[in-house]
N, C-alpha and C positions, 0 to 999 in steps of 0.2 A: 560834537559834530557827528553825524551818523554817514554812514557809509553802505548805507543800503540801498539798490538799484532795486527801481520797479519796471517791471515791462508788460507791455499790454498789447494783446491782439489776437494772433488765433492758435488755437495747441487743436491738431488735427492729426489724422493714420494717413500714413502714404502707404499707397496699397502699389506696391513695384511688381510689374507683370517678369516675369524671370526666363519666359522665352522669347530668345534674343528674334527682332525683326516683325513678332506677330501684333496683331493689332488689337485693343483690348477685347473686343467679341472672338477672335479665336482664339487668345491666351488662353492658357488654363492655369498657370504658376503664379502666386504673386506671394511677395515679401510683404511683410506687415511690417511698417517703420514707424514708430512716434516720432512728430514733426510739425511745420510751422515754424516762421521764421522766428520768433518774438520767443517762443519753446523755447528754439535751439542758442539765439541770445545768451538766456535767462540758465541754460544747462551749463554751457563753457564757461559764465562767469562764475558761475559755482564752482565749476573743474576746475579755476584756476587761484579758488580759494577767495571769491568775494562773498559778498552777503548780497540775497536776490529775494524776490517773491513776483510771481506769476499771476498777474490778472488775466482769467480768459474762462470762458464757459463750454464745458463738455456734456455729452448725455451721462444721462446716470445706467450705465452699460457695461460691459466687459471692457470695449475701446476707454471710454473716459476713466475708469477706472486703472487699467492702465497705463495712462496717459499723467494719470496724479503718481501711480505708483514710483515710474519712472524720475519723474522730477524729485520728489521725496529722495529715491538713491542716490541722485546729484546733487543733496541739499537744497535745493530750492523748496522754498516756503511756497507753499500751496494753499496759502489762508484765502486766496483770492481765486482760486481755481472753482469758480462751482460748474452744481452737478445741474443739469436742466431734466426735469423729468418728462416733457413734451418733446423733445428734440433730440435725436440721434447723435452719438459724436459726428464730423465732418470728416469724410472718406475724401480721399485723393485717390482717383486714379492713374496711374501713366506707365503707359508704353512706349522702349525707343524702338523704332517703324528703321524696315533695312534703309530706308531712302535720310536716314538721321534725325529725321521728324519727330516729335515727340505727339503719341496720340493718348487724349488726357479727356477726364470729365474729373467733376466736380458736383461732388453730394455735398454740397451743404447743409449743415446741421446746426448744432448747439452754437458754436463757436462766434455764428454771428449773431444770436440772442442776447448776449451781453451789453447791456443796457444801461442808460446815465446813470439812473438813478441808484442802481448797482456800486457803479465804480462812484458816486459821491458818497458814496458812506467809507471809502479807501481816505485815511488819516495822512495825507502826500507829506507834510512836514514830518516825518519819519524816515524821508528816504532823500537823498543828493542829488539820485538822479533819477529822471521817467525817461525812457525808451520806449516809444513807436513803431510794431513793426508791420506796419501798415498791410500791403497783398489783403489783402478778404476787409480790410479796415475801409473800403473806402468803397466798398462793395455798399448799395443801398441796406437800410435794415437797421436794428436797434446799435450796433456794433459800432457806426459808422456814426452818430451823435454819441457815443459814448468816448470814442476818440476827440470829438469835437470839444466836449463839456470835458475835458480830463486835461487837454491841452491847454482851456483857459484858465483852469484851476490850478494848473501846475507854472501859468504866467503872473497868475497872481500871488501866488506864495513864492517868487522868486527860485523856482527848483530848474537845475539843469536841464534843459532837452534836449534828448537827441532821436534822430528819425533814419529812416532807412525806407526807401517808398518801395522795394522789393516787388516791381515788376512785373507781372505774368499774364503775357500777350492772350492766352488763352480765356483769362478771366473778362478781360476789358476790351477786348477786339472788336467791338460794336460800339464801343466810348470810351476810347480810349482820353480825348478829350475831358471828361469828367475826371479821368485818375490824372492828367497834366494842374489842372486846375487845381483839387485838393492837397495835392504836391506842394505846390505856390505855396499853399497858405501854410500849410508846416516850414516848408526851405525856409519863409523868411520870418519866422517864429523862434526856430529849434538855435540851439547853439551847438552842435554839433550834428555835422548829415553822414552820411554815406552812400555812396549810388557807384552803380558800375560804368561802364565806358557809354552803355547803349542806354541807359535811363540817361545820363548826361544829356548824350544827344536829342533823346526824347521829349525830353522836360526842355527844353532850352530852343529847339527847333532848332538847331546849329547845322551846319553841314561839317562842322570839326571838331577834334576834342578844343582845340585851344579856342576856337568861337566859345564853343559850351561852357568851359574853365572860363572865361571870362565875364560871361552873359552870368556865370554864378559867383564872380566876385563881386560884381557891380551889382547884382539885385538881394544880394544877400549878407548878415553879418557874422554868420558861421563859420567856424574852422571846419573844413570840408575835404574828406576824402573819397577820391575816385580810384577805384579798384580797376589795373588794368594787367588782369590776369599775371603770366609768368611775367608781364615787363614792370611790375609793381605795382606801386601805385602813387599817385599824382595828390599830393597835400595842398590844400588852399588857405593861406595861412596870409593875413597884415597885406592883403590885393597883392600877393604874387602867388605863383605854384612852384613846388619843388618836387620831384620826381625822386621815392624813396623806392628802392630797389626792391627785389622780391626773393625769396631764399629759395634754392634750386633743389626741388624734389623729382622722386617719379612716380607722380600721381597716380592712384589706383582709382578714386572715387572722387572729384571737386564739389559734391553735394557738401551744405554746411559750411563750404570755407569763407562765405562770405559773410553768415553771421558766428564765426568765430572770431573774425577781422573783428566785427565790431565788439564782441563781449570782451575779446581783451584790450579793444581801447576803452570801452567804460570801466571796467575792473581795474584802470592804473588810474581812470579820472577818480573814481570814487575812493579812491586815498586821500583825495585832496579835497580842501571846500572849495564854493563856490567862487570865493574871491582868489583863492590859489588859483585856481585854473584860469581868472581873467588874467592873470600874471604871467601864466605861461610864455616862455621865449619860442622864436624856432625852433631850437636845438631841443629844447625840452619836447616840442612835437613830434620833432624827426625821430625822439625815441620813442616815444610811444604808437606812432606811425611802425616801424622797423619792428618791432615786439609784436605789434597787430600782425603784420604780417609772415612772421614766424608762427603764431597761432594758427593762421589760414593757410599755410603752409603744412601743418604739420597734420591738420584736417583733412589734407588731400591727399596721405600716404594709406587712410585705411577706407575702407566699404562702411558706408552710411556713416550719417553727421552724428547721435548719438552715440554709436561704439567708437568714434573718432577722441570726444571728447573725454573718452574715460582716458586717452592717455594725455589729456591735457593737462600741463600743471604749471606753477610758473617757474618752475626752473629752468622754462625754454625762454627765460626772460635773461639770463645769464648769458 
C-alpha cells in the first residue's frame, strides 16, 4: 500500500510589503516568502513526517529555484516541480492598507503553464492520495485543464481526492461565477474538501453557515470540513455536522494555518488505504479533525507558513 500524497497547483514568492498601511506603489520594504497553497500543503505534510511530491511549474530563476530548494529541505519530492524557461516564477504582491484592506497584484508566471500533457506522464497509482489546491487552478490557461485531465485520471485509478477551492476575491472579482462553477465540479468529485466559513457561503449561495452545511451535505458525498477560525471547525460527516473545537493560541501570523489543517489531515489519511478510510467511524474523524486543528493552531503562533512548519511535527498529535 503506498502512502504517498500528491499535490498539484501553484508554488509561487509572496512578496510581503513590510511597511505597515502603505500601498504597494509607495512601499519600499517587502519580505520574500515561498508559497502557494498546494506548496505549503505539500511542506507540513513532510514536517509532520509523511511521504509528498509536488506537481507545479516555476521559472528557471533565482525564485524557482528557490522555491525547489525549499521543498527539498522539507523533504518534499520535487520530481514534478519543473523548471519553465519562457515564464517567470509567479510573484505575489500584498499589502495590509491602514483601512485593513489588503492591496495585492498578481504576476503571473510559470505556475500556470503546467499543462495536461505534463502532469499525464505523473504514474498516480504510486500515490493514496491527490490533493487540489486550487486559487490560480481555475484561473484560465494550460493549469486549469491540467487540474481537469488529473482529476479524471485520479477517478479512474480509484485514488483518494481531496480539494480545497482556496478563495481569492482579488483573483476572481470579475467571475467570480466561473470559480463557484469549477468548485461544483471538484465538491462533488473529491472525497474529502476543505473550505472556510466564507467559501461555504460562496459556493452554496446560502445566507447561513447551517443553510451552507447543509446545501453540502445534500449535494455532495465527501466528508467535509469547514474551518471556523478560533470557534473550530464544523466536520460533515454520514448527512450530520459536528462542531470540533479549536485549541487556544495567541496568534502572531494566521497565514498557512489553513493549509496546515489540511496537510495534517491527509498525513493521518495517508496511513490508511483507500478502503480503511471508507470505514472510518465519527470518532475516528473527530480525531483526525482535533489533530488538524492543533496543526493550524500551532501555524499561527509564528510569522510566515513555511518557518511555521519547520516546528511542525507529529508529536503535536499526542
Amino acid at each position: 500500500m503506498s502512502d504517498k500524497v500528491l499535490c498539484i497547483g501553484e508554488a509561487l514568492i509572496d512578496m510581503i510589503c513590510t511597511d505597515k498601511g502603505k500601498s504597494l506603489s509607495t512601499g519600499n520594504n517587502f519580505l520574500k516568502k515561498p508559497g502557494g497553497a498546494p506548496t505549503n500543503v505539500a511542506a507540513a505534510i513532510a514536517a509532520l513526517g509523511g511521504t509528498v511530491e509536488l506537481a507545479a511549474k516555476v521559472g528557471n530563476d533565482p525564485f524557482g529555484k528557490q522555491l525547489i530548494e525549499v521543498m527539498e529541505e522539507f523533504g518534499v519530492s520535487t520530481k514534478w516541480i519543473l523548471q519553465d524557461n519562457d515564464y517567470f516564477t509567479t510573484l505575489a504582491f500584498v499589502s495590509l492598507m491602514e483601512d485593513g484592506e489588503r492591496d495585492f497584484y498578481f504576476n503571473r508566471g510559470a505556475d500556470g503553464q503546467l499543462n495536461r500533457q505534463e502532469v499525464e506522464d505523473i504514474a498516480l497509482e504510486e500515490f493514496s492520495i491527490i490533493h487540489f489546491g486550487s486559487a490560480t487552478g481555475f484561473l484560465p490557461g494550460p493549469l486549469q485543464t491540467a487540474y481537469q485531465g488529473l482529476m479524471q485520471k485520479a477517478l479512474l485509478n480509484n485514488i483518494f481526492i481531496s480539494f480545497d477551492p482556496n478563495y481569492r476575491h482579488l483573483l476572481f472579482k470579475n467571475n467570480t461565477q466561473t470559480f463557484i462553477d469549477q468548485s461544483w465540479n471538484f465538491l462533488t468529485c473529491c472525497n474529502f474538501f476543505k473550505v472556510s466559513d466564507e467559501e461555504a457561503l460562496l459556493i452554496t449561495g446560502a445566507a447561513t453557515l447551517t443553510d451552507a452545511s447543509n446545501i453540502l451535505l445534500e449535494k455532495t458525498k465527501a466528508v467535509f470540513a469547514i474551518t471556523l477560525g478560533k470557534e473550530g471547525t464544523m466536520l460533515g460527516f454520514d448527512h450530520q455536522t459536528h462542531i470540533i473545537p479549536s485549541i487556544a493560541v495567541s496568534p502572531v501570523d494566521t497565514t498557512g494555518a489553513g493549509d496546515a489543517f489540511v496537510g495534517a489531515a491527509l498525513y493521518q489519511l495517508s496511513k490508511k488505504s483507500f478502503k480503511e478510510i471508507q470505514t472510518l467511524s465519527l470518532n475516528d474523524w473527530k480525531k483526525i479533525i482535533t489533530n488538524a486543528n492543533k496543526a493550524g493552531a500551532r501555524t499561527c503562533e509564528y510569522l510566515g507558513a513555511m518557518e511555521a512548519f519547520k516546528h511542525l511535527s507529529n508529536d503535536i498529535f499526542k
